[in-house]
C-alpha positions as CSV (number, residue, x, y, z in Angstrom):
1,X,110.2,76.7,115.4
2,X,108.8,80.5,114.9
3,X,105.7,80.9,113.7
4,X,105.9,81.7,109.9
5,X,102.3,83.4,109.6
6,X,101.2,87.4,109.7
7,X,99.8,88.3,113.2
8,X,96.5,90.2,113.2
9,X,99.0,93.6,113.9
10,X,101.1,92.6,110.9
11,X,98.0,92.6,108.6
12,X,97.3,95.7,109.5
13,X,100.1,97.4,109.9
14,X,100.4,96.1,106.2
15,X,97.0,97.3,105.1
16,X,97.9,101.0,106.7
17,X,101.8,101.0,104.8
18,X,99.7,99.9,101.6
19,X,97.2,102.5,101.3
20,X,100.3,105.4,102.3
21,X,101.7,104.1,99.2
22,X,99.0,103.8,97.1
23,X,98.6,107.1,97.4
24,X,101.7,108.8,98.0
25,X,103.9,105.8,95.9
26,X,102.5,105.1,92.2
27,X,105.1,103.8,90.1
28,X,104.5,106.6,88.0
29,X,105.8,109.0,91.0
30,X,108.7,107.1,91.5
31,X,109.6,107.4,87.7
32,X,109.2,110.5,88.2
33,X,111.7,111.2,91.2
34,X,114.5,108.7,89.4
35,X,114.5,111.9,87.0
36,X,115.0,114.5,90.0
37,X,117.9,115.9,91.7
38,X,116.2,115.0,95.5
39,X,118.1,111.9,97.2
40,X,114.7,110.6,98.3
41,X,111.1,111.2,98.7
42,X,111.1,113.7,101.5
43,X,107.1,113.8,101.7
44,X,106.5,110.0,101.4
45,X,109.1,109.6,104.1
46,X,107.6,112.1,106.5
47,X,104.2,109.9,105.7
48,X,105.7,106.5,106.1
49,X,108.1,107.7,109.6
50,X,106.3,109.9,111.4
51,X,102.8,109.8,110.4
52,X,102.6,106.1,110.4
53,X,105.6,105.9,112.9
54,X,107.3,103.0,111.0
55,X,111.0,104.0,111.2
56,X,110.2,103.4,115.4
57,X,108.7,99.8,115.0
58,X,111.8,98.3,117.1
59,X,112.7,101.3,119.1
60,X,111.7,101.0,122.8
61,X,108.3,102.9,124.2
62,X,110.3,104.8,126.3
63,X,112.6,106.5,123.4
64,X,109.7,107.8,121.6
65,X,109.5,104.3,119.6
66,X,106.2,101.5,118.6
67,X,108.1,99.0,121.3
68,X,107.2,96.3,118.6
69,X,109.7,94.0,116.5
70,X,111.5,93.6,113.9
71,X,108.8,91.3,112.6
72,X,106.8,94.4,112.1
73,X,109.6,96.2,110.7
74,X,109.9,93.3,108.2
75,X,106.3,93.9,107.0
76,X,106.8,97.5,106.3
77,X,110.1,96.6,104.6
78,X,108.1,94.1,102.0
79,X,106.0,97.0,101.1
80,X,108.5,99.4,100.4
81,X,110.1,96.5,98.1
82,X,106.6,96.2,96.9
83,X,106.6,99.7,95.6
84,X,110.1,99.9,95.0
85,X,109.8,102.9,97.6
86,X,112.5,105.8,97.2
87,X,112.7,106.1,101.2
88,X,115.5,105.9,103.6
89,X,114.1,103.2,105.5
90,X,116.3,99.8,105.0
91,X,119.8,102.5,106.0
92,X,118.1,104.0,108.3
93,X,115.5,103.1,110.3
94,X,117.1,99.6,110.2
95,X,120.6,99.4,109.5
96,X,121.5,102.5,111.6
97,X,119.0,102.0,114.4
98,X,120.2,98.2,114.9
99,X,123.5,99.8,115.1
100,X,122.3,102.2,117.8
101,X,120.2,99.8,119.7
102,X,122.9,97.4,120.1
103,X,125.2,100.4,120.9
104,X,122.6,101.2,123.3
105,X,122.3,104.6,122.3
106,X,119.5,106.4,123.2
107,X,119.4,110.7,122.1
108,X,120.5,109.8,118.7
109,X,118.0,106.7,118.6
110,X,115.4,108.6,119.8
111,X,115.3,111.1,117.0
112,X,115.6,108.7,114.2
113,X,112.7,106.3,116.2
114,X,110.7,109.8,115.9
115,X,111.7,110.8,112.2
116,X,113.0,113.6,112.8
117,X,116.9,112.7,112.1
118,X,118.3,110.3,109.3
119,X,121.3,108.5,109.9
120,X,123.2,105.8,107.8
121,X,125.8,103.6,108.1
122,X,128.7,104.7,106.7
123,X,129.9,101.2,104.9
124,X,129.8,100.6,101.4
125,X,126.5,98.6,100.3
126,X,128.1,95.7,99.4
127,X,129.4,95.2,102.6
128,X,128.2,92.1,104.0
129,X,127.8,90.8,107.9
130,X,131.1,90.1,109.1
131,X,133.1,92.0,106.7
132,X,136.0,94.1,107.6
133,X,134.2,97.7,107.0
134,X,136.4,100.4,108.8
135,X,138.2,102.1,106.1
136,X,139.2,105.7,108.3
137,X,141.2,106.2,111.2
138,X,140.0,108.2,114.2
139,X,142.7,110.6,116.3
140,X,141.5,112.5,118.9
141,X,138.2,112.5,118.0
142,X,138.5,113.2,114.4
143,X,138.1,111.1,111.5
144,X,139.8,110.9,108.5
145,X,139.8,109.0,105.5
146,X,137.2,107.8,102.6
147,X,134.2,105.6,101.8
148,X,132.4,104.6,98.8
149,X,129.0,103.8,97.5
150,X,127.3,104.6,100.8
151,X,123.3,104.0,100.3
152,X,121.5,107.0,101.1
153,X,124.6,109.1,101.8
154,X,123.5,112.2,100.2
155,X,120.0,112.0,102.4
156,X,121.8,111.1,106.0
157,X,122.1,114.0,108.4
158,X,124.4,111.7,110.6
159,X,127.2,109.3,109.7
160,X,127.9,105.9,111.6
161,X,131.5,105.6,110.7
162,X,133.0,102.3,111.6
163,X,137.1,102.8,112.3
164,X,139.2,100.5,114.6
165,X,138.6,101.8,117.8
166,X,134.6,101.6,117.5
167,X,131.7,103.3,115.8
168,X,131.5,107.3,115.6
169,X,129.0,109.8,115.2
170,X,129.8,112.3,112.7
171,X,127.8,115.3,112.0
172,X,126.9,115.1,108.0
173,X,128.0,118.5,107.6
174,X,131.5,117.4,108.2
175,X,131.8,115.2,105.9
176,X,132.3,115.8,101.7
177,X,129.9,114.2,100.0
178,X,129.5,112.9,96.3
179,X,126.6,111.6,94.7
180,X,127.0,108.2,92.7
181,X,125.6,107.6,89.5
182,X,123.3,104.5,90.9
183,X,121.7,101.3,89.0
184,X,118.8,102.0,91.6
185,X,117.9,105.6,91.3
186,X,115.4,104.8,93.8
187,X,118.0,104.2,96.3
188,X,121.0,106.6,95.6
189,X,125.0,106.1,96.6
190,X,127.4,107.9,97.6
191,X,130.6,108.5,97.9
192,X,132.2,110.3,101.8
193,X,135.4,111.5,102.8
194,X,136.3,112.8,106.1
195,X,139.1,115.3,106.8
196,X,139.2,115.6,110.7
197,X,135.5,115.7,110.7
198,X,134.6,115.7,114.7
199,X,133.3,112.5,116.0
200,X,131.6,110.8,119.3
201,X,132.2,107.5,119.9
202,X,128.5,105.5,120.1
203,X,130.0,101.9,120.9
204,X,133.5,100.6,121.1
205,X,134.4,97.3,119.2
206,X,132.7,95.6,116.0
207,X,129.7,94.1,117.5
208,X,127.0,97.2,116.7
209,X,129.0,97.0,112.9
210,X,127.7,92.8,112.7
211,X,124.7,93.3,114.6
212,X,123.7,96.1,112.1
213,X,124.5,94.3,108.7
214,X,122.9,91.0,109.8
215,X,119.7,92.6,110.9
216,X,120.2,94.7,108.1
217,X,120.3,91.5,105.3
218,X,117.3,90.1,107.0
219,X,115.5,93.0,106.7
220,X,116.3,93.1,103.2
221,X,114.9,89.3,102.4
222,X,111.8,90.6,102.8
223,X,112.2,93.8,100.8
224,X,113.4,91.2,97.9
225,X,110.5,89.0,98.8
226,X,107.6,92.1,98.4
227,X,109.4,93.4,95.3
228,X,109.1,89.8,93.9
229,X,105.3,88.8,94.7
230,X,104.6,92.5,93.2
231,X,106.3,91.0,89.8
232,X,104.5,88.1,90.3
233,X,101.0,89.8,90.6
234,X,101.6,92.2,87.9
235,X,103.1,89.7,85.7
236,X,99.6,87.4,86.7
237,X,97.7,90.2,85.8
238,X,99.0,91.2,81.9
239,X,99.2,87.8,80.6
240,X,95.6,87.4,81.7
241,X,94.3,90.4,79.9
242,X,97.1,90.4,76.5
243,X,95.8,88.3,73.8
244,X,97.6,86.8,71.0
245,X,96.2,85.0,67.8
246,X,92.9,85.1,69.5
247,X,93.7,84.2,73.2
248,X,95.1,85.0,76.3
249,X,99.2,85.3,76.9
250,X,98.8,83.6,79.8
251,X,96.8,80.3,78.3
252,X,100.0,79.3,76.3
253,X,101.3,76.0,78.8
254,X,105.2,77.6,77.9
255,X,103.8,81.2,80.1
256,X,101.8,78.7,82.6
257,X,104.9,76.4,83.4
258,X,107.0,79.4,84.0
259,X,104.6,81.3,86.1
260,X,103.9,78.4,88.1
261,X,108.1,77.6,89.2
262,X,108.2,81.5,89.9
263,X,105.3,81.1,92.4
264,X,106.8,78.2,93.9
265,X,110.1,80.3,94.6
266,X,108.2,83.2,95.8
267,X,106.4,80.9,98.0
268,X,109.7,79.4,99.5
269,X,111.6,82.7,99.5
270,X,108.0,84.1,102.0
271,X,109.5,81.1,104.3
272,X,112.6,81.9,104.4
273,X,112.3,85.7,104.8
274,X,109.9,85.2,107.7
275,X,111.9,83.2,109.5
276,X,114.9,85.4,108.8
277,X,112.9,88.1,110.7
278,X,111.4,86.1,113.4
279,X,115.4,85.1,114.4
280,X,116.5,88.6,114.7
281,X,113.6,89.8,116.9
282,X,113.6,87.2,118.8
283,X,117.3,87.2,119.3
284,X,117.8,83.4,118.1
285,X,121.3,81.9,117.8
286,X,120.2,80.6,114.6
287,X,120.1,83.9,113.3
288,X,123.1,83.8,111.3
289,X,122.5,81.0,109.3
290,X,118.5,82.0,109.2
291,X,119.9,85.4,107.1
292,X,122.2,83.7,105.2
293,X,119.9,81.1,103.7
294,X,117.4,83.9,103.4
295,X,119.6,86.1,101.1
296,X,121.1,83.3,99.3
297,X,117.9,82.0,98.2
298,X,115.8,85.5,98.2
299,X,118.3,87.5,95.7
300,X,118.0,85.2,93.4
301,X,114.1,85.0,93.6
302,X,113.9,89.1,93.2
303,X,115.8,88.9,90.9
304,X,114.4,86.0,88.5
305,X,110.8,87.6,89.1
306,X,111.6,91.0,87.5
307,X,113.3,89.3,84.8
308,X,109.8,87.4,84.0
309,X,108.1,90.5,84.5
310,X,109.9,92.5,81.8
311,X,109.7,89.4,79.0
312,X,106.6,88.2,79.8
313,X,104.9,92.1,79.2
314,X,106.7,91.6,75.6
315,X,107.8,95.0,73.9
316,X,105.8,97.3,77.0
317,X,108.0,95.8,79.6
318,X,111.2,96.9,77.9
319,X,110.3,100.5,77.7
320,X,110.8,103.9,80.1
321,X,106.9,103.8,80.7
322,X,106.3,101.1,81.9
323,X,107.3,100.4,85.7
324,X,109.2,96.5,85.1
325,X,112.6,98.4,84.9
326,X,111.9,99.9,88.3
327,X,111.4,96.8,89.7
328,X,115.0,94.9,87.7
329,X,117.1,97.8,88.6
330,X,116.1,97.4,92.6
331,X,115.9,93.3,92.0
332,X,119.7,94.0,90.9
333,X,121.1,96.3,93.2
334,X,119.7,94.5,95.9
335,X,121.4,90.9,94.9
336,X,124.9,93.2,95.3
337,X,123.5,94.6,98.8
338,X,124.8,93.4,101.7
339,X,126.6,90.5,100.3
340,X,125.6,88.6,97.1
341,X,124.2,85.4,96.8
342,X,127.7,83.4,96.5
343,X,128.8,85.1,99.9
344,X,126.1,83.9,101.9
345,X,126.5,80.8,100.7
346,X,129.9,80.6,101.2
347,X,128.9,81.8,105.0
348,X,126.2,79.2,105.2
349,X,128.3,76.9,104.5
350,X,131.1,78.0,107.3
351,X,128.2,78.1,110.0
352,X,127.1,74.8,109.4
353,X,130.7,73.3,109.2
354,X,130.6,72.2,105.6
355,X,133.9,71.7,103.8
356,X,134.9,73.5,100.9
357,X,134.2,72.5,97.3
C-alpha cells in the first residue's frame, strides 16, 4: 500500500508553487490572458520551469533534471489546477517528457527538464491511454498527414508525432498550425498538419505513446483534484460572509448538506489521485487500474465542485468578473481530456475482468 500523505518535500515544494502563483497567477490575470492572442503565459512559465525547476521534477540529475518523482510532479500539477494556471505543464513537462523518458531520450529531454524547449504530444486531447492515436504516415523520414485539437499546439516548439512505425520528432516550424477556438482558453488547441515535415525517430513501437497518456491521466487527477478543493474553499468562504434575510448563506441546512457531500468527494477523489501518482512513480503494475479509477471518479468531482461554486455565489458566480467560470470551463475540458469518465470505466472494468452490462 503507498503512502497516501504529503512528504515534508511535497509541502514545500507546494508552499514554493503557491506563492509563484500568488503572485504571478491571480484569477484576475488569467482573465485577463483568456482575452489575449498569447497561447500561454510565457513569464509565469519561465517562473514555474526554470526558476522553480518544476517542468524537471522527474527528469534524472544527470540531464539537467530535480531526479525526484512524479509524486512531486503531481503536487505542482494540483496547484496549477488550483489556479487554473495557463502553462504548458500537464503537455509538456508530463505528457511529452514521460514520452521521452520512456523513449529514453536524453538531448531533447534535457532541454524541456531545463525549460528551455516545449514539446507536446501530437495526439488529440481526448485521446485516452491505449487508444489508437497515429493518424500520419512517415516515408523516409517525412511525415504527412493531419491532427486535431492538440493541447498546447500553438505554444510547442517540438512535435511528438505518433505514426505506425514509432514516435517522431518534428521541428514545429514544419508543421501548419491552426489555433482552435477552446472551451478552456486557459489551455488552447490546435489543429497540425504535416506535409513531408522532416522527422527523427525517438522510440520505435506504441509503448512511449501508452506510457505517456497513462502518466499523463494520472497527472491530471490531481490537476482535477486542486481545481476542485479550490471550489470547495472559495465556495466555503462566500456562503460564510453572503447574508440573506438577516443570516449567513451558508447557515441554511439545504447549503450545509450540499457542502458537506462535496467535501466528502473531494476527500475521496485526494485518495484516489494520490495513489494514482504514487503507482506511476513507483512503477506499480497496478498502475492502470490506479488511473483509471482516479479519472473515473476525479472528473466527475471537478466537475460537480465548479458547478456548486457558480450556484452557490448566486447571480456573482454567473458573471465575466467573477473567476467560477474559469474554474467550470477547465472542470469541463478536463472531464473530455484524456478519456472521459465512461472510458475509464469501461477500462476499469476490462482490467479487473468484469463482464459487460
Amino acid at each position: 500500500m503507498s503512502d497516501l500523505l504529503y512528504s515534508e518535500i511535497e509541502s514545500d515544494l507546494r508552499a514554493s508553487v503557491r506563492e509563484v502563483l500568488d503572485d504571478k497567477a491571480p484569477w484576475t490575470s488569467v482573465l485577463a490572458g483568456t482575452e489575449k492572442d498569447e497561447p500561454y503565459d510565457a513569464a509565469l512559465w519561465r517562473a514555474v520551469a526554470g526558476q522553480l525547476g518544476c517542468a524537471g521534477l522527474p527528469v534524472p540529475e544527470d540531464l539537467g533534471g530535480a531526479g525526484a518523482t512524479w509524486r512531486e510532479t503531481a503536487v505542482v500539477m494540483e496547484e496549477l489546477g488550483r489556479f487554473a494556471a495557463p502553462v504548458p505543464f500537464l503537455s509538456s513537462s508530463v505528457i511529452a517528457t514521460a514520452a521521452l523518458l520512456a523513449a529514453g531520450e536524453r538531448e531533447l529531454l534535457a532541454r524541456l527538464a531545463g525549460g528551455e524547449e516545449i514539446a507536446v504530444l501530437a495526439v488529440p486531447f481526448s485521446a485516452a491511454p491505449g487508444d489508437a492515436t497515429a493518424t500520419v504516415q512517415v516515408t523516409d523520414g517525412r511525415v504527412t498527414g493531419e491532427v486535431t485539437s492538440v493541447a498546447d499546439g500553438m505554444a510547442a516548439g517540438v512535435y511528438l508525432v505518433p505514426s505506425a512505425g514509432g514516435l517522431y520528432a518534428v521541428d514545429a516550424a514544419d508543421a501548419r498550425r491552426t489555433a482552435v477556438t477552446s472551451l478552456d482558453m486557459t489551455r488552447r488547441l490546435a489543429d497540425l498538419a504535416f506535409s513531408g515535415a522532416p522527422a527523427r525517430l525517438v522510440a520505435e513501437g506504441t509503448d512511449a505513446v501508452r506510457i505517456a497518456l497513462l502518466t499523463g491521466a494520472a497527472m491530471l487527477a490531481s490537476e482535477q483534484l486542486g481545481l476542485a478543493e479550490r471550489c470547495l474553499d472559495d465556495t466555503i468562504a462566500y456562503v460564510k460572509t453572503r447574508y440573506q434575510f438577516g443570516r449567513p448563506v451558508g447557515s441554511y441546512q439545504g447549503l450545509k448538506h450540499r457542502l458537506a457531500d462535496l467535501w466528502t468527494s473531494v476527500t475521496q477523489a485526494r485518495a484516489v489521485a494520490r495513489h494514482a501518482a504514487s503507482c506511476v512513480a513507483a512503477g506499480d503494475e497496478d498502475t492502470p487500474i490506479a488511473v483509471a479509477v482516479a479519472q473515473a471518479h476525479c472528473s466527475a468531482v471537478a466537475l460537480k465542485a465548479a458547478e456548486e461554486c457558480v450556484q452557490m455565489h448566486g447571480g456573482i458566480g454567473f458573471t465575466w468578473e467573477h473567476p467560477a467560470h474559469l474554474y467550470l470551463k477547465r472542470a469541463k475540458a478536463d472531464s473530455i481530456a484524456l478519456g472521459t469518465a465512461d472510458r475509464h470505466r469501461a477500462a476499469l472494468a476490462a482490467l479487473v475482468d468484469l463482464p459487460p452490462a
